[in-house]
Backbone as CSV, one residue per row, in Angstrom:
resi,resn,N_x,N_y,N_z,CA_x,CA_y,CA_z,C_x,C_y,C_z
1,UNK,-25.969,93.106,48.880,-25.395,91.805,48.590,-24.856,91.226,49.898
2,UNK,-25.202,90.681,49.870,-24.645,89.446,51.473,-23.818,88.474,51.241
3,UNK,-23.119,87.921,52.515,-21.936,87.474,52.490,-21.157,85.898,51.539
4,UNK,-22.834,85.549,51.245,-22.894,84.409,50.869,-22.626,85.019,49.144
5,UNK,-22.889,85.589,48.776,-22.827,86.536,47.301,-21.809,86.924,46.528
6,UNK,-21.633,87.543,48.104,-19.743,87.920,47.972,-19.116,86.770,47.452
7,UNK,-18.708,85.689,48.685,-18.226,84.553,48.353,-18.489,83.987,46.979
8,UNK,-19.902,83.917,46.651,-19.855,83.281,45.428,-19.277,84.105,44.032
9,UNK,-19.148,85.225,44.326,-18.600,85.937,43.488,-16.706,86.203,43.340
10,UNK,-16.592,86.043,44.322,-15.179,85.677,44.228,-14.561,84.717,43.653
11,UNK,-15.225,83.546,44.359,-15.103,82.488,43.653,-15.363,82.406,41.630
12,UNK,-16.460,83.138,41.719,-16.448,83.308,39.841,-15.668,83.404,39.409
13,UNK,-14.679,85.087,39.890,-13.838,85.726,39.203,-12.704,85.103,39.139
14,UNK,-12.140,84.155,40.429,-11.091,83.426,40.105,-11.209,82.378,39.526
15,UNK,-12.542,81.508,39.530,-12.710,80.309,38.254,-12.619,80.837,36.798
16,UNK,-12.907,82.456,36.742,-13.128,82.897,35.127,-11.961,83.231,34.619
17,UNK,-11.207,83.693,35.342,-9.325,83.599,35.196,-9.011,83.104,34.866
18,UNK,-9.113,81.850,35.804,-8.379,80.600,35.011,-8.185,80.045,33.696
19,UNK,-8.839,80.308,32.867,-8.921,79.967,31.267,-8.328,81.042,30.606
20,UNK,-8.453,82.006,31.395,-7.643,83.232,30.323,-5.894,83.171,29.955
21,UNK,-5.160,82.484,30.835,-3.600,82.005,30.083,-3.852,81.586,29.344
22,UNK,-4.874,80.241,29.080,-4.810,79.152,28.130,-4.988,80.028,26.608
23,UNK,-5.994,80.830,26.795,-6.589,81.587,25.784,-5.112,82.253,25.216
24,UNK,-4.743,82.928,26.387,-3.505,83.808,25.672,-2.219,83.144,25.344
25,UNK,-2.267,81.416,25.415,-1.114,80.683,24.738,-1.378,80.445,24.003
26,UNK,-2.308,80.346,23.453,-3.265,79.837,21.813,-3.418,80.716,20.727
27,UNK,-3.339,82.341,21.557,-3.118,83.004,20.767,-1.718,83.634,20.354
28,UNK,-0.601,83.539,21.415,0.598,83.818,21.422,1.388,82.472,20.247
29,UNK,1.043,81.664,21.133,1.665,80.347,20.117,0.885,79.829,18.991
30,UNK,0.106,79.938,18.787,-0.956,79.926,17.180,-0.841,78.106,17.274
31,UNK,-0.725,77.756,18.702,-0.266,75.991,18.466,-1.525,75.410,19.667
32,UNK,-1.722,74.495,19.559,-3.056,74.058,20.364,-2.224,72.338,20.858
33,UNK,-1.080,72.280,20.737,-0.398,70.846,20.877,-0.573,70.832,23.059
34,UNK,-1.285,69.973,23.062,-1.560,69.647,24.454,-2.518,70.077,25.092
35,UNK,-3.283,70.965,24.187,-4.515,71.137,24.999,-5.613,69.806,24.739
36,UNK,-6.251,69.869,25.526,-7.386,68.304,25.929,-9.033,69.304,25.232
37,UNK,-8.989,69.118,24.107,-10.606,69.135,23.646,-11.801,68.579,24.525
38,UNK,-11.389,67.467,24.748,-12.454,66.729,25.177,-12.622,66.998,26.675
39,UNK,-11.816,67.902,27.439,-11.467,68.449,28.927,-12.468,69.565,28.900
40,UNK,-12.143,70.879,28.014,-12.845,71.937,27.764,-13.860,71.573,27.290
41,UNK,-14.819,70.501,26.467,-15.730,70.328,26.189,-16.442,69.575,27.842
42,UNK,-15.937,68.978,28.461,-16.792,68.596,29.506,-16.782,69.787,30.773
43,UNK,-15.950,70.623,30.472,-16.196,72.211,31.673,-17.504,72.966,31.128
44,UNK,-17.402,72.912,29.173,-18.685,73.720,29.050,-20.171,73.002,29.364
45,UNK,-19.759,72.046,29.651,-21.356,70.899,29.679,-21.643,71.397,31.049
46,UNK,-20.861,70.991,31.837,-20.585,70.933,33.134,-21.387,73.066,33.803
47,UNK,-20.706,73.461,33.276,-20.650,75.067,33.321,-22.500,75.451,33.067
48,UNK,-22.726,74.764,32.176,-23.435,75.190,31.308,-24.859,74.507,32.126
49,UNK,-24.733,73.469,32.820,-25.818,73.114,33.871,-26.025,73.805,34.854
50,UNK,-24.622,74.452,35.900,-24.495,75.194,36.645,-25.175,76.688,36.553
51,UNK,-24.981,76.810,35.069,-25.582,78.611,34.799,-27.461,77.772,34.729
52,UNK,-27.904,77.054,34.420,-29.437,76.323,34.683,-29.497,76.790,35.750
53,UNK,-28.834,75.895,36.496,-28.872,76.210,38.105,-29.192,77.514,38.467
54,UNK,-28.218,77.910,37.947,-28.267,79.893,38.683,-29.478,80.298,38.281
55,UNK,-30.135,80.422,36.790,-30.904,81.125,36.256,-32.362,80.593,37.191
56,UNK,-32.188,79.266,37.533,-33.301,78.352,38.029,-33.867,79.092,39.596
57,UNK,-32.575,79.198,40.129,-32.182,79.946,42.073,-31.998,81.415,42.107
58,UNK,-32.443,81.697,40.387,-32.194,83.709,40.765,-30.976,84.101,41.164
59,UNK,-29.725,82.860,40.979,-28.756,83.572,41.692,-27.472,84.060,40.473
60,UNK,-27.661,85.687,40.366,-26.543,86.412,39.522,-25.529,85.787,39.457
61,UNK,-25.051,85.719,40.686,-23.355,84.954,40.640,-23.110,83.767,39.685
62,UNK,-23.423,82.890,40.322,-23.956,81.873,39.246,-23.698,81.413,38.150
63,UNK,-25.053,82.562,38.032,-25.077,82.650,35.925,-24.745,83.330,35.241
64,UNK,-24.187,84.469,36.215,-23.107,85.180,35.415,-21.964,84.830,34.973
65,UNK,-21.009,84.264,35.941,-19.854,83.689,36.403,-19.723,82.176,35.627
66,UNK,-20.876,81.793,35.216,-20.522,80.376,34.647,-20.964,80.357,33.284
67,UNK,-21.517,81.699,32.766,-21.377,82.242,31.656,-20.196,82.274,30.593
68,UNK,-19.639,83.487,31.874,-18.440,83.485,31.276,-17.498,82.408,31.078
69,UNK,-17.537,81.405,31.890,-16.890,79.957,32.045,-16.998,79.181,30.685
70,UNK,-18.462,79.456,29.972,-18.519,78.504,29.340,-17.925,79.616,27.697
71,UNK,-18.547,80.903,27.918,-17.900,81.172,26.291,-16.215,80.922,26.869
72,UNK,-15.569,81.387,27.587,-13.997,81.396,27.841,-14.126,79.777,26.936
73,UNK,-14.237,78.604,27.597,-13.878,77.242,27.139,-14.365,77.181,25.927
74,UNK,-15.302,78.202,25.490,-15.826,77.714,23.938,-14.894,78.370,23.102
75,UNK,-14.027,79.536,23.488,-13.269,80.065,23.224,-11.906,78.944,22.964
76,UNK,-11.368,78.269,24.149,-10.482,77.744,24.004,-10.435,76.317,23.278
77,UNK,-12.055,75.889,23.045,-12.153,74.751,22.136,-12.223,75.373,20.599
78,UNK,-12.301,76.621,20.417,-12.597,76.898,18.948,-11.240,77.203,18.406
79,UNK,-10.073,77.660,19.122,-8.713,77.892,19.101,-8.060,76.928,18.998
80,UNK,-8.192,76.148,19.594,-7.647,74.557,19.561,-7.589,73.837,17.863
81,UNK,-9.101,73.653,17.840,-9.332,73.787,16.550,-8.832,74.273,15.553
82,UNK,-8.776,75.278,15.185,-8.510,76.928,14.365,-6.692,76.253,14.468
83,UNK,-5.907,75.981,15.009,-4.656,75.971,15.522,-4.038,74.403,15.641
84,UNK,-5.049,73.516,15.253,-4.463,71.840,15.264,-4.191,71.469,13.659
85,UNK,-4.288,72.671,12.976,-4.381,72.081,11.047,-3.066,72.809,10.866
């Protein structure tokens, strides 16, 4: 793996983080008051071209990493949901 790989892989792991508080306030607080639906729905669109991309350029990082991006946000749009009634 080369340096450019690395990088992009770092970068994954700390973009794939990022959604995991949200996840664990949704499930701690069973309350979805302030989360933006329509925010997490344009990361998975968004995400979800990017993993094209990867699968398109052979590149693991990628489409691994923006994989996970998009179930995490599908995660946090289905909680939202589940938690706004």
């Amino acid at each position: 793996m080369g340096t450019i790989e690395i990088i992009g892989c770092m970068a994954g792991i700390i973009n794939g983080f990022a959604f995991i508080p949200q996840i664990s306030k949704l499930l701690k607080m069973r309350e979805s008051l302030g989360v933006s639906v329509f925010s997490y729905t344009c990361t998975v669109i968004g995400c979800s071209v990017w993993m094209i991309y990867g699968i398109i350029m052979q590149s693991i990082p990628i489409t691994l990493f923006n994989s996970f991006n998009v179930l995490t946000c599908i995660v946090i749009i289905l909680l939202s949901r589940q938690f706004s009634r």
